[in-house]
Each structure stands twice: as structure tokens, then as C-alpha cells.
C-alpha atoms as one frame of an Amber mdcrd trajectory, in Angstrom:
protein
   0.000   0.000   0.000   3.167   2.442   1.089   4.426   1.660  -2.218   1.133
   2.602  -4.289   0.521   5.839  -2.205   4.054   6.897  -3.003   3.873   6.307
  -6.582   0.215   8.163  -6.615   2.001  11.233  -4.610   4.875  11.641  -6.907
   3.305  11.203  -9.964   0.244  14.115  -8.830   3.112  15.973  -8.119   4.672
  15.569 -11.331   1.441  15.505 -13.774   0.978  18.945 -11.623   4.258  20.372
 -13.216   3.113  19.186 -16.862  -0.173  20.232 -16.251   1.189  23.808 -15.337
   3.415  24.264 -18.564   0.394  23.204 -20.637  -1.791  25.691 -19.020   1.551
  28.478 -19.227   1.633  27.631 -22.768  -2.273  28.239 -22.805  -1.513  31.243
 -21.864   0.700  32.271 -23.607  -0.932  31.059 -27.051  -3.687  33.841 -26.013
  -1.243  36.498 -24.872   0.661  36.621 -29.258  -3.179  35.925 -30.375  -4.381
  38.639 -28.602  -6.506  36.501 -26.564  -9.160  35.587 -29.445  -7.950  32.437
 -28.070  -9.417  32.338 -25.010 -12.034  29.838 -24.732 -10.310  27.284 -26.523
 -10.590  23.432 -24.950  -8.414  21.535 -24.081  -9.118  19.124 -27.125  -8.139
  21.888 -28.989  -5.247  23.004 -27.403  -3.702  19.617 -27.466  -4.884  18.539
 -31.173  -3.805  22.022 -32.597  -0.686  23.046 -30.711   0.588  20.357 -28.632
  -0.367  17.012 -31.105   2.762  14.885 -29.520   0.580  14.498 -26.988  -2.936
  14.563 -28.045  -2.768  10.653 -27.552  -4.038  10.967 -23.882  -7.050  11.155
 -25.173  -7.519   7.642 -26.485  -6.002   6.742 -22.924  -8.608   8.648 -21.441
 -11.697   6.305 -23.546 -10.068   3.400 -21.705 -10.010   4.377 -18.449 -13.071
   6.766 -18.205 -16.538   7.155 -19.711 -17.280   8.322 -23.041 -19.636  11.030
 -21.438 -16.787  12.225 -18.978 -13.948  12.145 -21.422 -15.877  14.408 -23.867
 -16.628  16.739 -21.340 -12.840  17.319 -20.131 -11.677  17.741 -23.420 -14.396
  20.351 -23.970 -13.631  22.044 -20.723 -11.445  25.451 -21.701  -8.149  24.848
 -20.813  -7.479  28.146 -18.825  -9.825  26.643 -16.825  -9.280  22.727 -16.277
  -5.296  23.325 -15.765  -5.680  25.878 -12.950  -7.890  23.298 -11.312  -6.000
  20.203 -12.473  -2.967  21.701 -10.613  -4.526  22.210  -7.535  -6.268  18.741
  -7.412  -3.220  16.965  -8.405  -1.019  19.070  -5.275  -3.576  18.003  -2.947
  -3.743  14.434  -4.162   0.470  14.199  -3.940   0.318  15.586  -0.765  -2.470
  13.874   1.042  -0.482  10.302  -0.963   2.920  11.605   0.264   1.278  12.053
   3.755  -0.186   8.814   4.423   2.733   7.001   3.141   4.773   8.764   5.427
   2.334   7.915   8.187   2.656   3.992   7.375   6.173   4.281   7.327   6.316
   5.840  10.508   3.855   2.839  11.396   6.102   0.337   9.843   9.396   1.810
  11.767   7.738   1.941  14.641   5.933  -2.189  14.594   9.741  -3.010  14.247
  11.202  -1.260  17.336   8.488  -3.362  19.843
């Protein structure tokens, strides 16, 4: 279980940092286009500027519901990164935090 939370913290953590240079780069897509840009979705931003990774969204039909996965992508992306960071934070850290606690569990099982 220690092992799963930790991977689950780090890689929030991570996906937090990737999900914060997509929504930068959001950003800054509306900032040289004068913000005409500034609904677009996050299908759109990953299909039109960011393809190398527009696969995640056949990962996405695997692991969630049609319904749901349409919906993300058609959230606007200046406003499902902001929130994606902040999830993801509090999902590493609450992770991070109970594997901590069972390791402090586990250490201290051993010492009696």
C-alpha cells in the first residue's frame, strides 16, 4: 500500500508540473493571439498546438466514460489546468502524507 501511495504522490506531483506548462503555454498562445484564443478546450489546445501528446485522449476512452472524457476535453483549458494543478497538489500531498504515516507505522511495529 506504502508503495502505491508513493507512486500516486509523486506522480500528482509531477502531472501537476506538466499540467502547469500546458496551461503556461495556454496562456501564452492567447497572450501573441491577442486573446481571441481564449475559450479554446483543451481538445483543442492539445490537437492544434501540442499534437505529440494529443494521444491521452484515447487513454482517457479506456479508463473513463465516453460522457466524462468528452466533457474534459471540452472544458477550456485556462480553466481545467488551474484546477488540475490544484487537485493533483492536494492528491500528492495527502499520498505523500499517508505514506509517510505507514512508514512511521512500519518503523515503529519493528522497534516493539
Amino acid at each position: 500500500m506504502r508503495l502505491f501511495l508513493l507512486i500516486l504522490g509523486w506522480s500528482s506531483v509531477v502531472g501537476s508540473l506538466g499540467d502547469g506548462a500546458l496551461g503556461v503555454y495556454a496562456l501564452w498562445i492567447n497572450v501573441l493571439e491577442g486573446w481571441k484564443l481564449i475559450g479554446i478546450s483543451v481538445n483543442d489546445l492539445l490537437r492544434d498546438f501540442v499534437p505529440i501528446i494529443f494521444w491521452v485522449k484515447q487513454v482517457a476512452f479506456y479508463v473513463l466514460p465516453e460522457q466524462v472524457v468528452y466533457w474534459i476535453f471540452d472544458l477550456p483549458a485556462l480553466v481545467y489546468f488551474p484546477i488540475r494543478i490544484v487537485m493533483s497538489i492536494f492528491i500528492g500531498w495527502w499520498a505523500l502524507s499517508k505514506a509517510a504515516t505507514l512508514q512511521e507505522q512500519e518503523n515503529a511495529s519493528q522497534l516493539s
